[in-house]
C-alpha positions as CSV (number, residue, x, y, z in Angstrom):
1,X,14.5,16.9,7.6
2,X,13.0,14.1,9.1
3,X,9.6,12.4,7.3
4,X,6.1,12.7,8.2
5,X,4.9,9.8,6.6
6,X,5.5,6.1,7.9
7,X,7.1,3.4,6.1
8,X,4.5,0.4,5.1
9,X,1.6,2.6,6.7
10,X,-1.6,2.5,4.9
11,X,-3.0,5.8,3.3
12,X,-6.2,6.5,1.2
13,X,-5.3,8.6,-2.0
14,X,-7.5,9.6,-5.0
15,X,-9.9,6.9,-4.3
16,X,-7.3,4.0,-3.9
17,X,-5.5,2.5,-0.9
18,X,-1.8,3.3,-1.2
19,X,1.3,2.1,1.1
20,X,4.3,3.8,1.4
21,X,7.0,1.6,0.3
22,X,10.0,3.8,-0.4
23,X,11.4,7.5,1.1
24,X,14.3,9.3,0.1
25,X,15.8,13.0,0.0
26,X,15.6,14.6,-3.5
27,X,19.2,16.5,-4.3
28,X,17.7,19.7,-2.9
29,X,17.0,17.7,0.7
30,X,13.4,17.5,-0.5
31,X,11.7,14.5,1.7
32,X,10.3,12.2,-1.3
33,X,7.9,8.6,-1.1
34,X,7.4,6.3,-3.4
35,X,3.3,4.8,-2.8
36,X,2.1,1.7,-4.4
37,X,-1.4,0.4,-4.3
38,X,-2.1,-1.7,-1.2
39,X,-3.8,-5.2,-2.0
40,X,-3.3,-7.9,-4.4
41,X,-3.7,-7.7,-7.5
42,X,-2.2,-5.0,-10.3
43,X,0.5,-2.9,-8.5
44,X,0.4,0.6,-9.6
45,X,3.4,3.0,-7.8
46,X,4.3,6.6,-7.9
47,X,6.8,8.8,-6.7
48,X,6.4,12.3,-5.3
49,X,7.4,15.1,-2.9
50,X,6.1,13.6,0.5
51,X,4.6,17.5,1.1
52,X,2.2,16.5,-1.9
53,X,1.4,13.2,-1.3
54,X,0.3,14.7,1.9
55,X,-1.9,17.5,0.9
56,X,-4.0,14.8,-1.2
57,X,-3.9,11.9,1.6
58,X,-5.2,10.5,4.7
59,X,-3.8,7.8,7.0
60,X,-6.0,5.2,7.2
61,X,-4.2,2.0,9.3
62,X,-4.7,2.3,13.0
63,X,-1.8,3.6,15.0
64,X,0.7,1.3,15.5
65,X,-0.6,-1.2,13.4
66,X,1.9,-2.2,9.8
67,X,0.6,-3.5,6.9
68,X,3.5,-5.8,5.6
69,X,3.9,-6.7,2.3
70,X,2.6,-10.0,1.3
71,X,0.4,-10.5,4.4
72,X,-3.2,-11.4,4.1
């Protein structure tokens, strides 16, 4: 099942800028992400079905354009 959500793409969630920084396959072939806040400062990260994380979020990096860890 392939994944509708980018790796290191920007996405606004609950009020906070989040980046996808992990995707995997749950044992039942469930797509899953792992988000973490984008930005400096305290890192907060959660996992969840991607299906969720995509009901309460909205992509927010132009197309095309990667947000790389550690880049200012």
């Amino acid at each position: 099942m392939p994944y509708r959500t980018r790796m290191w793409q920007v996405y606004r969630l609950r009020g906070y800028l989040v980046t996808v920084i992990q995707q995997w396959h749950d044992p039942h072939g469930q797509p899953m992400v792992r988000v973490a806040t984008a930005g400096e400062g305290d890192r907060l990260a959660a996992g969840m079905a991607e299906r969720t994380f995509l009901a309460a979020a909205a992509f927010v990096a132009e197309d095309g354009v990667e947000i790389v860890e550690g880049a200012r």
